[in-house]
N, C-alpha and C positions, 0 to 999 in steps of 0.2 A: 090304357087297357080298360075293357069291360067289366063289370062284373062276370059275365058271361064269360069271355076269354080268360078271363082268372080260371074260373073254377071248371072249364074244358083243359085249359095247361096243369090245375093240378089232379086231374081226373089219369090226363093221361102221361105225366110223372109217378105217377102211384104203378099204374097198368105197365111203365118200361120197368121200373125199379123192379116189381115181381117177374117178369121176364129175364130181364139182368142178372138178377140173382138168384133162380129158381137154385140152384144146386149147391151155393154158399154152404160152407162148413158151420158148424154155432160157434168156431174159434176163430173164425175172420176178424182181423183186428178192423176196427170201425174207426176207432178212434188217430187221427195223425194229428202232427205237428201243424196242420192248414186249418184244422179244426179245433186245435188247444189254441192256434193263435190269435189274439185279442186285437182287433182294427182299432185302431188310435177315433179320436172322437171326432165327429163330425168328419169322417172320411166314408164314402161311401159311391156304392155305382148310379147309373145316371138308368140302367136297366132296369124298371121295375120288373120285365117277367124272369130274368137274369134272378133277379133276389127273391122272389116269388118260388119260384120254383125248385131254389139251395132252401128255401123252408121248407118245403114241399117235401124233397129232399131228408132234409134235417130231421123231420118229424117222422118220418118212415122209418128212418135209421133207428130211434128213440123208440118208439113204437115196440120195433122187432130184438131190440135189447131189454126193453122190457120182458118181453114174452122169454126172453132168454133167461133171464132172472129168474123168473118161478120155475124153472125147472130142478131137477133134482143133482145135477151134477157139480158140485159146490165150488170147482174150477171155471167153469160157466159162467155161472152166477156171478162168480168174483170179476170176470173179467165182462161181464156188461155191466154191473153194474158200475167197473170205472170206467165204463164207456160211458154211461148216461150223464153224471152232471158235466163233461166236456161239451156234448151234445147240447143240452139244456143250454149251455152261456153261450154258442155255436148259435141256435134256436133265439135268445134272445138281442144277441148281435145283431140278427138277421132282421127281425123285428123292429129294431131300430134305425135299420138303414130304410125299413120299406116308411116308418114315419118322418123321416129326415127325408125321403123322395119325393114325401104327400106335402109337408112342409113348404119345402122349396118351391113344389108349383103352386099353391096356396100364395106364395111372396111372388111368386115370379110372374 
C-alpha cells in the first residue's frame, strides 16, 4: 500500500464509522471480549489495510469515548472511560501487528 491508499482508506473509514453510527445511544457498549482480547506474540495478519483500518477503527472508537467522558452524566463517563484503556491496548496490538507486517517485508 501507498502512502496515498493508506490515508484515502482511513479518510473513508472515518466517513463510514459517522454514517454507521450517526444515531448510536452514548450507552452503546464499545468495549467486547474481541477487543479485551490480547493476540499472543508475533501472531499477526498478513493484511496490512485489514490492520490499518481496525486502527482507524480503534482510534474513532477512543476518540468518541473520549468526548463521552467530559460529559456531565457521571454513568457515561464511567462507562467510557472503562471503555478506553481496553481500546488503548486494542490500539496498541494493532500497532504492533502493522510493525511486525513492515518487519517481515523488510526480511522478506
Amino acid at each position: 500500500m501507498t502512502a496515498e491508499e493508506i490515508a484515502t482508506l482511513i479518510r473513508k473509514t472515518i466517513a463510514d464509522w459517522h454514517v454507521e453510527n450517526e444515531n448510536r445511544p452514548l450507552d452503546y457498549v464499545v468495549v467486547t471480549d474481541e477487543i479485551r482480547r490480547i493476540k499472543p506474540l508475533n501472531e499477526h495478519r498478513d493484511n496490512l489495510s485489514e490492520v490499518v483500518k481496525d486502527l482507524a477503527l480503534t482510534n474513532i472508537e477512543i476518540w468518541h469515548q473520549e468526548d463521552i467522558a467530559r460529559t456531565n452524566l457521571d454513568e457515561n463517563v464511567v462507562r467510557a472511560k472503562r471503555n478506553i484503556d481496553p481500546l488503548n491496548q486494542h490500539r496498541n496490538d494493532l500497532m504492533e501487528e502493522i510493525d511486525e507486517i513492515f518487519l517481515d517485508k523488510v526480511k522478506g
